[in-house]
VOKOL-739657 format. One line per 8 residues: for each residue x, y, z of N, C-alpha, C, O. Coordinates in pm, 1 decimal, always signed. Last residue first. Example, Ala and Ser with C-alpha at 12.3 -4.5 7.8 and 13.67 -1.06 7.14 Angstrom:
# residues 2
+1285.0/-225.0/+708.0/+1367.0/-106.0/+714.0/+1290.0/+3.0/+787.0/+1340.9/+113.8/+803.9 ~ +1319.0/-569.0/+780.0/+1230.0/-450.0/+780.0/+1320.0/-330.0/+780.0/+1423.6/-331.9/+846.5 $
***
This chain:
# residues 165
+1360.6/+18647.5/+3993.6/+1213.5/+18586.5/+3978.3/+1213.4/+18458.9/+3904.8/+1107.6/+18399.3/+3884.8 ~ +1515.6/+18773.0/+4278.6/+1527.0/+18712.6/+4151.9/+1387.6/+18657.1/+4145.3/+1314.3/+18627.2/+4239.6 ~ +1590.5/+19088.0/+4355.3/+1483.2/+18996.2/+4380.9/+1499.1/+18918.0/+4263.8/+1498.8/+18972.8/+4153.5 ~ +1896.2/+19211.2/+4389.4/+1774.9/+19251.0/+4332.4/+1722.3/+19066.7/+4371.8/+1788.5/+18967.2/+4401.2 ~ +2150.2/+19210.3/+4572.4/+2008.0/+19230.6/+4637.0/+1888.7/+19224.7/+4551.9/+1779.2/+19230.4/+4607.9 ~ +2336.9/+19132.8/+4405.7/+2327.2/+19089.2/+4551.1/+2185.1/+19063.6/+4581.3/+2121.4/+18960.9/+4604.6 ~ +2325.9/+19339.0/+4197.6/+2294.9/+19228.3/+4161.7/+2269.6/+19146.1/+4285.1/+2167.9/+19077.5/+4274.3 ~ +2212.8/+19675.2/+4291.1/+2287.1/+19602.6/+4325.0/+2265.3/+19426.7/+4264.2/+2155.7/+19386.7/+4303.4 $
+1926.8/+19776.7/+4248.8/+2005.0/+19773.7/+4125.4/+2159.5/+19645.6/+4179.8/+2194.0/+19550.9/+4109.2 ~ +1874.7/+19819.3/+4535.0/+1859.6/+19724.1/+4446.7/+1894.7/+19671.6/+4350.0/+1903.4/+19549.7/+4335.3 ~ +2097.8/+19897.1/+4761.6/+2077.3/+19950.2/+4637.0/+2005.2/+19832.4/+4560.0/+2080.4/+19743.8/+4519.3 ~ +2038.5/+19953.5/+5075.9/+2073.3/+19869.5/+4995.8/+1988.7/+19863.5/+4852.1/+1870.0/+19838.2/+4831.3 ~ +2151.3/+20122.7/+5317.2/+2066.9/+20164.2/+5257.7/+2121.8/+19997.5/+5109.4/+2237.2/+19968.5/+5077.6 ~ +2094.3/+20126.1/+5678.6/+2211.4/+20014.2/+5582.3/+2123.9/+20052.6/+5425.7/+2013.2/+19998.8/+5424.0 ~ +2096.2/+20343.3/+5932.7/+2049.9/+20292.7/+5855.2/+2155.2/+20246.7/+5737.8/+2260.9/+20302.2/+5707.7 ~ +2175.3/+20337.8/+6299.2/+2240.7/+20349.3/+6163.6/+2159.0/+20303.2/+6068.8/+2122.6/+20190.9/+6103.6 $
+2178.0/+20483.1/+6590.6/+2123.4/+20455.9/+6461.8/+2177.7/+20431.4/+6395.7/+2278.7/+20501.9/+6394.6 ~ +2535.3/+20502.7/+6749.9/+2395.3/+20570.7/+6681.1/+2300.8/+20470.3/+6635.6/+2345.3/+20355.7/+6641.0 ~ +2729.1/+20380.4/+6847.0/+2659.7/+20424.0/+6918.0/+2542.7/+20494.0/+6903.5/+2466.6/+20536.9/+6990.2 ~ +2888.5/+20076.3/+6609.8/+2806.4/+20235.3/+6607.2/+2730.3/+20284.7/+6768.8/+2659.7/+20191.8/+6808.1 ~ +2849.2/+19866.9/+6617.0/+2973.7/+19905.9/+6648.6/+2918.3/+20037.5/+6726.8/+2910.3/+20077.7/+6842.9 ~ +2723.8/+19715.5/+6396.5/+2752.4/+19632.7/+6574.5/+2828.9/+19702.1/+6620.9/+2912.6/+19640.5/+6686.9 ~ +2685.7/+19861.7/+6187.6/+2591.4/+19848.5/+6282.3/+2599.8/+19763.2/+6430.4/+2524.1/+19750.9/+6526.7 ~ +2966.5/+19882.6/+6129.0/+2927.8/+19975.5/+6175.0/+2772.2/+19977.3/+6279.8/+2743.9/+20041.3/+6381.0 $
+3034.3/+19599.6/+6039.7/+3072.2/+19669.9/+6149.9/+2988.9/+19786.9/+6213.1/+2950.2/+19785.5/+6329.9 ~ +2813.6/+19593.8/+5826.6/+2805.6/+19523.7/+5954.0/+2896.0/+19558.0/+6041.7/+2848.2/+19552.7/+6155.0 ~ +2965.9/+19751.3/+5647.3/+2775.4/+19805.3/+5736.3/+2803.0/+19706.6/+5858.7/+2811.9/+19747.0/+5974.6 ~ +3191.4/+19668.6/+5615.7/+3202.4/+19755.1/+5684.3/+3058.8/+19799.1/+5770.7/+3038.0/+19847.4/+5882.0 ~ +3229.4/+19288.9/+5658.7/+3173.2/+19463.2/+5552.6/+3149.1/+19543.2/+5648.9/+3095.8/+19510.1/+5754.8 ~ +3411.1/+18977.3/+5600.2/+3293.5/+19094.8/+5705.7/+3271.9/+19203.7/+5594.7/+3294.8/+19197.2/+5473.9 ~ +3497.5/+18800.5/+5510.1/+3590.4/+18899.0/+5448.1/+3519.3/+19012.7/+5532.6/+3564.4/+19127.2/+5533.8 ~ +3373.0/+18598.0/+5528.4/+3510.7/+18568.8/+5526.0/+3552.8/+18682.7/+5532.9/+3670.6/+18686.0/+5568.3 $
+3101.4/+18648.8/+5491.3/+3102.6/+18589.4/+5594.9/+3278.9/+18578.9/+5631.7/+3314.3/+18555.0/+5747.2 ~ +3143.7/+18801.8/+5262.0/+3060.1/+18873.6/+5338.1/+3094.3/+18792.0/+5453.6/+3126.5/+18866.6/+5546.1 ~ +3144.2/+18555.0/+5021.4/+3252.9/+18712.0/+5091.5/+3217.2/+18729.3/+5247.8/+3271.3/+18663.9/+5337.0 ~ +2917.1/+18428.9/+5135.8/+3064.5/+18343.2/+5153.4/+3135.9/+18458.8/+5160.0/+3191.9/+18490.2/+5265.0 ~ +2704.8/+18584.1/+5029.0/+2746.4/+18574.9/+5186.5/+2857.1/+18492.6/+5238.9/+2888.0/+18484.8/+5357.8 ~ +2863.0/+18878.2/+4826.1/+2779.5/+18791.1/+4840.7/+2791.3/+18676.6/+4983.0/+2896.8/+18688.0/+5045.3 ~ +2818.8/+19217.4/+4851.6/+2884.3/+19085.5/+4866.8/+2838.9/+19014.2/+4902.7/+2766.5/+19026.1/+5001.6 ~ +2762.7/+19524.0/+4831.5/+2709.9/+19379.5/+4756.7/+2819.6/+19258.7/+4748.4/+2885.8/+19223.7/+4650.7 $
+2864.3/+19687.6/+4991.6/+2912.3/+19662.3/+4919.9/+2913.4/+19612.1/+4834.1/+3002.7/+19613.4/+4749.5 ~ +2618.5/+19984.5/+5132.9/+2620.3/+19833.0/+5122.8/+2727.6/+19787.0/+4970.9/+2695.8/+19830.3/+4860.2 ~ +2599.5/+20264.0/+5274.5/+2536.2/+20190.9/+5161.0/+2609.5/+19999.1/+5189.0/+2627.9/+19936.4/+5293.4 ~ +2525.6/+20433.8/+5560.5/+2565.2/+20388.0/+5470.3/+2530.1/+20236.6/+5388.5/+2464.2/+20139.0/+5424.4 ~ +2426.3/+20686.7/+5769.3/+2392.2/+20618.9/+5660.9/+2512.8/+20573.9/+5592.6/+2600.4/+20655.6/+5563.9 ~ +2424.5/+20766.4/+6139.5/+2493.2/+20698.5/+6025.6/+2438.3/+20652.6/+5892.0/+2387.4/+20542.2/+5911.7 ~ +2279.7/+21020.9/+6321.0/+2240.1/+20873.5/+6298.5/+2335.0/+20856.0/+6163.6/+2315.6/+20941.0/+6076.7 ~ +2370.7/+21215.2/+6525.0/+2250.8/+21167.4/+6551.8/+2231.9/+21032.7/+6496.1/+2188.0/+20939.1/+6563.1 $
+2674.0/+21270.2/+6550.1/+2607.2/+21251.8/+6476.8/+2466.5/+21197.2/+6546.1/+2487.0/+21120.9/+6640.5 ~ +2951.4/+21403.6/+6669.8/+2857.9/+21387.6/+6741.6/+2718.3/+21380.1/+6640.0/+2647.6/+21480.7/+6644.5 ~ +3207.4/+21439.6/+6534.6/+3114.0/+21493.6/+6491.3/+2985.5/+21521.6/+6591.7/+2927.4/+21630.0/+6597.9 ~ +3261.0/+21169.8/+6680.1/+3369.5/+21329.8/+6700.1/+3257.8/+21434.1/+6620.9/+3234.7/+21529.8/+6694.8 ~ +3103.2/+20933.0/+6613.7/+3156.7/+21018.0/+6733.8/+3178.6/+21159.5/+6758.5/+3125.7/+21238.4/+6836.8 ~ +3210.3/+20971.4/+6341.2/+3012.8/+20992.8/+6384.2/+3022.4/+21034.3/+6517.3/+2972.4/+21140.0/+6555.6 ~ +3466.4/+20914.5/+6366.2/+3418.8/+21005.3/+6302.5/+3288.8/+21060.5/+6356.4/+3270.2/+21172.2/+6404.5 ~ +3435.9/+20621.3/+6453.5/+3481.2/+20678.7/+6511.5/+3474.1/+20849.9/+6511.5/+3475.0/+20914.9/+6616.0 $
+3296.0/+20510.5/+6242.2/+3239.5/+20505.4/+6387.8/+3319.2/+20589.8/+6449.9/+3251.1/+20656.0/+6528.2 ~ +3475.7/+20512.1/+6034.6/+3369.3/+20590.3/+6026.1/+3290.4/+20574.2/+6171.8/+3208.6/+20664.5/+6189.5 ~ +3711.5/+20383.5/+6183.8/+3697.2/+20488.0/+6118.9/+3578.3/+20549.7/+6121.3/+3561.9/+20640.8/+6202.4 ~ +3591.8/+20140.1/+6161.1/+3615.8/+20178.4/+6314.2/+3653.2/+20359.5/+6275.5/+3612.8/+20447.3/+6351.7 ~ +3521.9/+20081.9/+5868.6/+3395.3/+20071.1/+5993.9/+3462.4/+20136.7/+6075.3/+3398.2/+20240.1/+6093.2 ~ +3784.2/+20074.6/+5804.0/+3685.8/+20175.8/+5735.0/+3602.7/+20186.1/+5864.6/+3612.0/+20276.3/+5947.8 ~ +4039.0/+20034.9/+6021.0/+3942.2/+19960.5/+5882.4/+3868.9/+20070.6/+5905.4/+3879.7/+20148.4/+6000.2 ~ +4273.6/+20203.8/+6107.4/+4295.3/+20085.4/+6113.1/+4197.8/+19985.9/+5988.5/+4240.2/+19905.8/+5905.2 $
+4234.6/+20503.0/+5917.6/+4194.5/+20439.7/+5995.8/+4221.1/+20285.9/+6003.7/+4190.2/+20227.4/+5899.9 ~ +4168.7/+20849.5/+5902.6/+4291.1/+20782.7/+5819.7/+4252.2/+20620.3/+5971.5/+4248.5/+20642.8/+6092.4 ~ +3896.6/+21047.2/+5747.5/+3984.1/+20983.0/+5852.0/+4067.8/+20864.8/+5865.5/+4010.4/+20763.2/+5826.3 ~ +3765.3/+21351.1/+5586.3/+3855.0/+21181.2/+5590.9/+3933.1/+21152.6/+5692.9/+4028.5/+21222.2/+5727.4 ~ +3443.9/+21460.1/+5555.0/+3560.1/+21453.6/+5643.4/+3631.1/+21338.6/+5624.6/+3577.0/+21229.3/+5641.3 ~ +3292.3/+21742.4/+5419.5/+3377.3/+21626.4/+5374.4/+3488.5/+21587.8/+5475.6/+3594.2/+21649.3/+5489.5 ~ +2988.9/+21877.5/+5503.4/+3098.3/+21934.2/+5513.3/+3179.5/+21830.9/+5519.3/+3171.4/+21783.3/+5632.5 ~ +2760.2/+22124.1/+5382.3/+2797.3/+22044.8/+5427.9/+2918.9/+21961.6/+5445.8/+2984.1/+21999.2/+5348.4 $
+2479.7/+22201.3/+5234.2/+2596.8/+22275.8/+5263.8/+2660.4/+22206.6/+5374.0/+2606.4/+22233.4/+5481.3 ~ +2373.7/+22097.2/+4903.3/+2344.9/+22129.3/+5087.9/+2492.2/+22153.3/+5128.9/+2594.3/+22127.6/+5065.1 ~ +2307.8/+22093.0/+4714.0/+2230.6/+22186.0/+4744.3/+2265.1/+22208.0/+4861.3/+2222.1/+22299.6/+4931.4 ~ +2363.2/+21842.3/+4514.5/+2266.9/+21840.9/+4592.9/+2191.4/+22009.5/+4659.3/+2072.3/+22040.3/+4656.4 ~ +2608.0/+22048.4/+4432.8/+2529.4/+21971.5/+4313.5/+2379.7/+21936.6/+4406.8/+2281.3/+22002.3/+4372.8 ~ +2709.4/+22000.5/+4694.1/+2743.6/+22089.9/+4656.4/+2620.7/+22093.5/+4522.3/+2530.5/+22172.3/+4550.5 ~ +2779.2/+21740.3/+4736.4/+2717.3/+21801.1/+4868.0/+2637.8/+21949.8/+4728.5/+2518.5/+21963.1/+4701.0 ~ +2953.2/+21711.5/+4503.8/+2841.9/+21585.0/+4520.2/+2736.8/+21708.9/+4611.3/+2636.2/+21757.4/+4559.6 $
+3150.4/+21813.3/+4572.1/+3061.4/+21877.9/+4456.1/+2971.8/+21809.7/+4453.4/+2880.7/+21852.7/+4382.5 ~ +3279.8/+21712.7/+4746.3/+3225.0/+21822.6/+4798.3/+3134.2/+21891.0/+4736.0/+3060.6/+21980.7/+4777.1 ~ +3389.2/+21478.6/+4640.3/+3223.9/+21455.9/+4732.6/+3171.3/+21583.0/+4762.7/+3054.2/+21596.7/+4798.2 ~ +3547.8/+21597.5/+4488.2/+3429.4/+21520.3/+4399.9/+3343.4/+21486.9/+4516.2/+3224.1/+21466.3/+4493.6 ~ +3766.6/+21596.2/+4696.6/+3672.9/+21700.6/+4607.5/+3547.5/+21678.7/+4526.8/+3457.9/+21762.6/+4516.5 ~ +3794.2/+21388.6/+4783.2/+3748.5/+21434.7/+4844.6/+3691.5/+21550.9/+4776.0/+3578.8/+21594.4/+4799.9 ~ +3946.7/+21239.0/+4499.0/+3815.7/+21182.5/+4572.2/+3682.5/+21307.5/+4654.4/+3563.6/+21324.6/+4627.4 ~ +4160.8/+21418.3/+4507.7/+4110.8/+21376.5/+4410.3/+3872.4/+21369.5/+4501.5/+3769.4/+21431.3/+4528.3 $
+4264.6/+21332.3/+4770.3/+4232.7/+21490.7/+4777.7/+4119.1/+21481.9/+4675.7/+4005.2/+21516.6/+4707.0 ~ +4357.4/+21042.6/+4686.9/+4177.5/+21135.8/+4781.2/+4193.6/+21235.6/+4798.5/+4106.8/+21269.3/+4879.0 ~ +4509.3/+21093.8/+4496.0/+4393.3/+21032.9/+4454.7/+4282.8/+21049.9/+4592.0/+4160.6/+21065.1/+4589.2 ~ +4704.4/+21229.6/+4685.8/+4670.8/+21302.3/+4534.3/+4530.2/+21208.8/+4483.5/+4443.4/+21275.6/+4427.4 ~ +4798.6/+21022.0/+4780.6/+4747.5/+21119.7/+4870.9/+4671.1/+21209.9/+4806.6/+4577.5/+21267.1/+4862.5 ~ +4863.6/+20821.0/+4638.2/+4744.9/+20778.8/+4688.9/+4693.5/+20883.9/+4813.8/+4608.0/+20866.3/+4900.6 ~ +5084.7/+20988.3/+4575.0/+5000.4/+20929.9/+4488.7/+4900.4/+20873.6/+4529.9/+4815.5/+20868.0/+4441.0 ~ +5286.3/+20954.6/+4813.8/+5190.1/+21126.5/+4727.7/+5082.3/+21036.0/+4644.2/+4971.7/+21040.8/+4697.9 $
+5281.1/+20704.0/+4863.4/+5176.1/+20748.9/+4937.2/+5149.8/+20941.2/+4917.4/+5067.0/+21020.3/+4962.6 ~ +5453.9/+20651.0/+4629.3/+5345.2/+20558.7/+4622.0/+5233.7/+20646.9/+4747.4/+5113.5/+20652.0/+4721.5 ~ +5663.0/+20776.1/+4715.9/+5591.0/+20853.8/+4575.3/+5439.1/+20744.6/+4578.2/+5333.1/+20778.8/+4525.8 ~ +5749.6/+20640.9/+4942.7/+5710.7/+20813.9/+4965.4/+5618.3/+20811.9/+4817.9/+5501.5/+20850.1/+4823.8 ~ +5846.5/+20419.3/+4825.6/+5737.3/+20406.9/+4939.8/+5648.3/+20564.0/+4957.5/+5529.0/+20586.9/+4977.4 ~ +5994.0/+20493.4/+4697.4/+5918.3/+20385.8/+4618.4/+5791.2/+20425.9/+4712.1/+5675.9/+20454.0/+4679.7 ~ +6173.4/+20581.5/+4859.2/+6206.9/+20654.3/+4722.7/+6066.5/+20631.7/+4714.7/+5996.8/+20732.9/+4722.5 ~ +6271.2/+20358.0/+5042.1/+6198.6/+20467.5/+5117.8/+6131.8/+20553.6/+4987.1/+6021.7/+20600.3/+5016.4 $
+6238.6/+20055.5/+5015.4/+6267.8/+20157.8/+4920.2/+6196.3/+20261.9/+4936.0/+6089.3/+20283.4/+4879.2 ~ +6356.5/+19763.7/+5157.1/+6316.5/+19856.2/+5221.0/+6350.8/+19969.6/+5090.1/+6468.6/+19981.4/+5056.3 ~ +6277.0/+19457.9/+4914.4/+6408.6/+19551.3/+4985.1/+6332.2/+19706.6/+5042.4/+6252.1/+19759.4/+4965.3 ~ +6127.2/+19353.4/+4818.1/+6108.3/+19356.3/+4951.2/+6240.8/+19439.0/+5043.5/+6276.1/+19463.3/+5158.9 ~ +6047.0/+19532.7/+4500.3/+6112.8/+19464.7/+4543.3/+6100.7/+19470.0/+4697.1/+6064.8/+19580.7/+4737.2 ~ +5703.7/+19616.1/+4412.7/+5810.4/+19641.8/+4429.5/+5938.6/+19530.7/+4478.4/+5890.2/+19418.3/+4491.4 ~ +5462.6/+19478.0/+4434.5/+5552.5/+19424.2/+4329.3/+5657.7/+19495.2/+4309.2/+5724.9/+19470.6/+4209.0 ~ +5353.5/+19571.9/+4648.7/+5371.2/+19451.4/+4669.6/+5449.5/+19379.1/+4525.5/+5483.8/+19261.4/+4514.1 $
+5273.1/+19824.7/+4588.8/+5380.8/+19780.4/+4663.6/+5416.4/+19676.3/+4665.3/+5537.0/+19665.5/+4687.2 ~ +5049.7/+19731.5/+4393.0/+5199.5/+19830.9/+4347.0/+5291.0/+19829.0/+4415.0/+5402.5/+19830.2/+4362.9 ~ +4892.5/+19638.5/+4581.9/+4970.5/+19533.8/+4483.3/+5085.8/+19615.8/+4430.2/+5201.0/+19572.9/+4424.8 ~ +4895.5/+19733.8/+4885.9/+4873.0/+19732.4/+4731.6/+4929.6/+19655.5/+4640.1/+5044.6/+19615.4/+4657.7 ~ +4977.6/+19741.1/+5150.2/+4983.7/+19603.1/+5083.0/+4918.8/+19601.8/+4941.7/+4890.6/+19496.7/+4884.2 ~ +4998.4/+20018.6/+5181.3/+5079.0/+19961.1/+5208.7/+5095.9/+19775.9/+5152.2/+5198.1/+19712.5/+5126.0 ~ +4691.8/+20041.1/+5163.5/+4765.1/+20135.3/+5069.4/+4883.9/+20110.0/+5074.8/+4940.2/+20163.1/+4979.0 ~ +4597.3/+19936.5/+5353.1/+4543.6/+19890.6/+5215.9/+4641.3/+19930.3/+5089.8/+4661.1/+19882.4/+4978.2 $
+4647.2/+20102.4/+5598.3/+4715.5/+19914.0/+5589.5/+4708.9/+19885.7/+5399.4/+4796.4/+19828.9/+5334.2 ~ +4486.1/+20264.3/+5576.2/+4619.0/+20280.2/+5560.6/+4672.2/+20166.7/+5545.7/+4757.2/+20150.3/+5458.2 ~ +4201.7/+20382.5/+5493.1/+4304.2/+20247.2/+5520.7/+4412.0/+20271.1/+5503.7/+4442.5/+20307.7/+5390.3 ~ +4013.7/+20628.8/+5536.6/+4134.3/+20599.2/+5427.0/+4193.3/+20480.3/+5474.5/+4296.5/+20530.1/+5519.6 ~ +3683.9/+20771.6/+5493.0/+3755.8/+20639.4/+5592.3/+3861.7/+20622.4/+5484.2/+3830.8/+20605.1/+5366.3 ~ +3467.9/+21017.9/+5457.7/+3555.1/+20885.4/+5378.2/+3680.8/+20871.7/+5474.3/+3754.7/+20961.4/+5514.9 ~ +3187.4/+21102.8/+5509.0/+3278.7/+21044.1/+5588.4/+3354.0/+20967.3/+5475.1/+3306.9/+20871.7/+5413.5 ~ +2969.9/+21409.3/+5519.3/+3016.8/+21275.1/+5455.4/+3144.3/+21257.1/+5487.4/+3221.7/+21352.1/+5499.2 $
+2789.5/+21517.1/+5729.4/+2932.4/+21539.7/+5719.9/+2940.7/+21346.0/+5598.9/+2920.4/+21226.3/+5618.8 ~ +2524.5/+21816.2/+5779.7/+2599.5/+21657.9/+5710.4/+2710.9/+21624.6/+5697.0/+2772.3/+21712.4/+5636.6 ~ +2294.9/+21926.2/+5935.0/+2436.0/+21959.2/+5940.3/+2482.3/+21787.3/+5879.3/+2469.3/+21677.8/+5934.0 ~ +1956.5/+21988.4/+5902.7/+2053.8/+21895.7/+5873.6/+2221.6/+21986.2/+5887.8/+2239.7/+22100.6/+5846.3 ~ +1723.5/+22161.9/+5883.1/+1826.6/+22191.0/+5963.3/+1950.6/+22156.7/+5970.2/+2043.4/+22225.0/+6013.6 ~ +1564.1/+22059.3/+5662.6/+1632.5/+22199.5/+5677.5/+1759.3/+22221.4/+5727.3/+1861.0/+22267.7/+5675.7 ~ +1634.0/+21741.1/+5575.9/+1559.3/+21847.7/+5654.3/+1636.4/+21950.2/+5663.4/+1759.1/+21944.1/+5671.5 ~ +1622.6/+21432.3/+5436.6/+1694.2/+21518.4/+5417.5/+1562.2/+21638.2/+5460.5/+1447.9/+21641.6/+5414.8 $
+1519.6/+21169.3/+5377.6/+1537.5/+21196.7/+5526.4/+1574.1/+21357.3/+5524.3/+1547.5/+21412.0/+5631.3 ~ +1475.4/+21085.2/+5066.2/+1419.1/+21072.6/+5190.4/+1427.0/+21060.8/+5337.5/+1368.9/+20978.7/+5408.4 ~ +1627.8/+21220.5/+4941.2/+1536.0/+21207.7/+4866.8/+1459.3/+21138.1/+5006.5/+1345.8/+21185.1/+5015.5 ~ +1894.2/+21252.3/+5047.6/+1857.9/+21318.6/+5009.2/+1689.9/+21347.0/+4963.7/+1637.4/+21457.9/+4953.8 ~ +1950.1/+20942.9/+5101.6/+1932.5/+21072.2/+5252.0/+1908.4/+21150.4/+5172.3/+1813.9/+21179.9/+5245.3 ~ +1929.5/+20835.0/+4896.1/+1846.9/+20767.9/+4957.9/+1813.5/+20896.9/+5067.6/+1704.0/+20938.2/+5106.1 ~ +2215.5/+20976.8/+4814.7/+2100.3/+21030.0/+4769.1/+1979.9/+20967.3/+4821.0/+1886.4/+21044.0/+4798.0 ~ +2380.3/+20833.3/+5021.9/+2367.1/+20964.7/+4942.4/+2233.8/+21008.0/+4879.3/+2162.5/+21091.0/+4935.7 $
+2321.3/+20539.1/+4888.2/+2292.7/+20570.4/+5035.5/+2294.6/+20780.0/+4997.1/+2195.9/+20833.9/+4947.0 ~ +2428.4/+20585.9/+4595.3/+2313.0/+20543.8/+4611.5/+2288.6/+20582.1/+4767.1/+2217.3/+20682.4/+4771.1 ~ +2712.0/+20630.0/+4659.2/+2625.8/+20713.8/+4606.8/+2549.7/+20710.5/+4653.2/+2530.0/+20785.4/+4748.9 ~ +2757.5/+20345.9/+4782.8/+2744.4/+20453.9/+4859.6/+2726.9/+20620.2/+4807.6/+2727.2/+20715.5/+4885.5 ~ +2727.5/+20259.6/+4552.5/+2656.9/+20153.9/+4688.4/+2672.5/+20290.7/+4812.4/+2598.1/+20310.9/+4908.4 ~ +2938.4/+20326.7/+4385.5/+2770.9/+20302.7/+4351.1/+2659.2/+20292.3/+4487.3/+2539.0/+20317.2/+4496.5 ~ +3168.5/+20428.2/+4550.0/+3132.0/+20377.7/+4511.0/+3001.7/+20412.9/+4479.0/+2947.4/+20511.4/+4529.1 ~ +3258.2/+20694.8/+4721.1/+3285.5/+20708.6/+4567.4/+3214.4/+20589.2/+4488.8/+3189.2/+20614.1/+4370.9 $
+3276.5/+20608.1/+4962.7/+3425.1/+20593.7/+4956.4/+3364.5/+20614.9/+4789.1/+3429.2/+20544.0/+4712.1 ~ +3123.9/+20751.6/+5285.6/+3117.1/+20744.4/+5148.4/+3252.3/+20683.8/+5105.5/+3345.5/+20694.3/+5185.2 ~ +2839.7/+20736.1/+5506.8/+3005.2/+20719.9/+5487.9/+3013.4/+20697.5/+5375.4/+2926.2/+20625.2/+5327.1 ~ +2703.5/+21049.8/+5663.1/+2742.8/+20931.4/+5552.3/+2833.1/+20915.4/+5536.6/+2924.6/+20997.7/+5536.4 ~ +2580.8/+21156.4/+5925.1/+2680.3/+21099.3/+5904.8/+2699.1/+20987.9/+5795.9/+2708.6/+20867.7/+5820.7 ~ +2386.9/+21427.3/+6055.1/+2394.4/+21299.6/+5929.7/+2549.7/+21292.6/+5939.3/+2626.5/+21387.3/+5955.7 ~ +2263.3/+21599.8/+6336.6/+2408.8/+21549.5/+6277.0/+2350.9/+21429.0/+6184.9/+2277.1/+21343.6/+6234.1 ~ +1962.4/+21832.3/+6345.3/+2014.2/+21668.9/+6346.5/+2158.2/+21714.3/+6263.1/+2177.3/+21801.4/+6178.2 $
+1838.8/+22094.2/+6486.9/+1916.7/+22050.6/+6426.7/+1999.4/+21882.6/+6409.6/+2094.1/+21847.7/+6480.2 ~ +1478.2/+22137.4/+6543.1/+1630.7/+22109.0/+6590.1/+1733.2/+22040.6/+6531.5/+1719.5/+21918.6/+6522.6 ~ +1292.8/+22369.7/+6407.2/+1305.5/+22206.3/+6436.2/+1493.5/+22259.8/+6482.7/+1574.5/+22350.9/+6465.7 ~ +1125.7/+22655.3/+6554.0/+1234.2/+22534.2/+6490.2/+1252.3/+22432.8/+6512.2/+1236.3/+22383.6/+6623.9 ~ +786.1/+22746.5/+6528.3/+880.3/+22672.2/+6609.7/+989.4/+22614.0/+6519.9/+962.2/+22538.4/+6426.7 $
***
């Protein structure tokens, strides 16, 4: 009998915290059938209030503005290739999707959607709970957001989370 094919949906942006989720699905959820789509979420707002822009002059500099978004178009092509070798290095055949998005969370929820994912993994930023309470995180969007499952994979190694003794 075949098992039936499950949608994975990781959201990745290259960090430690979302390596780590990556390979957590590799080493313990990861099945034959799996169809995987790692998810990197692009902010667009983020890339507009960069500090590189933001030390341009406020004078409108269409010149300034175009070479600043090849350049942060050239750093996730960058990105996106390095997840495909990630998939790729793992073994699984699978498939890198970026979606250009108001915030990451509504992005990657939105993605898991269109994919039609069975269940979301992602990792955790390690912020501590004054960040975390001022500044939100994307897991917590995603888990109040999400129409799936979602597992929050949290890296111990993370200083946040290791157990102090």
């Amino acid at each position: 009998m075949a098992t039936q094919e499950r949608v994975i949906a990781i959201a990745i942006d290259g960090s430690d915290n979302s390596r780590y989720a990556f390979q957590f699905y590799v080493d313990n959820m990861r099945a034959a059938n799996d169809k995987v789509y790692l998810i990197h979420a692009v902010e667009v707002n983020s890339i507009i209030h960069s500090a590189q822009f933001m030390g341009t002059t406020y004078a409108f500099n269409k010149d300034a503005l175009g070479k600043m978004f090849d350049e942060e178009r050239e750093k996730i092509k960058h990105r996106l290739e390095d997840f495909g070798k990630l998939l790729k290095s793992a073994g699984i055949d699978g498939t890198v999707k970026s979606v250009n998005a108001e915030n990451p969370g509504s992005g990657i929820c939105k993605a898991a959607e269109e994919v039609h994912a069975s269940i979301i993994v992602v990792g955790t930023r390690g912020l501590g709970k004054l960040r975390r309470t001022l500044m939100g995180s994307v897991s917590d969007y995603i888990l109040h957001h999400a129409h799936v499952p979602v597992l929050v994979c949290k890296n111990e190694a993370d200083e946040h989370h290791s157990k102090k003794k």
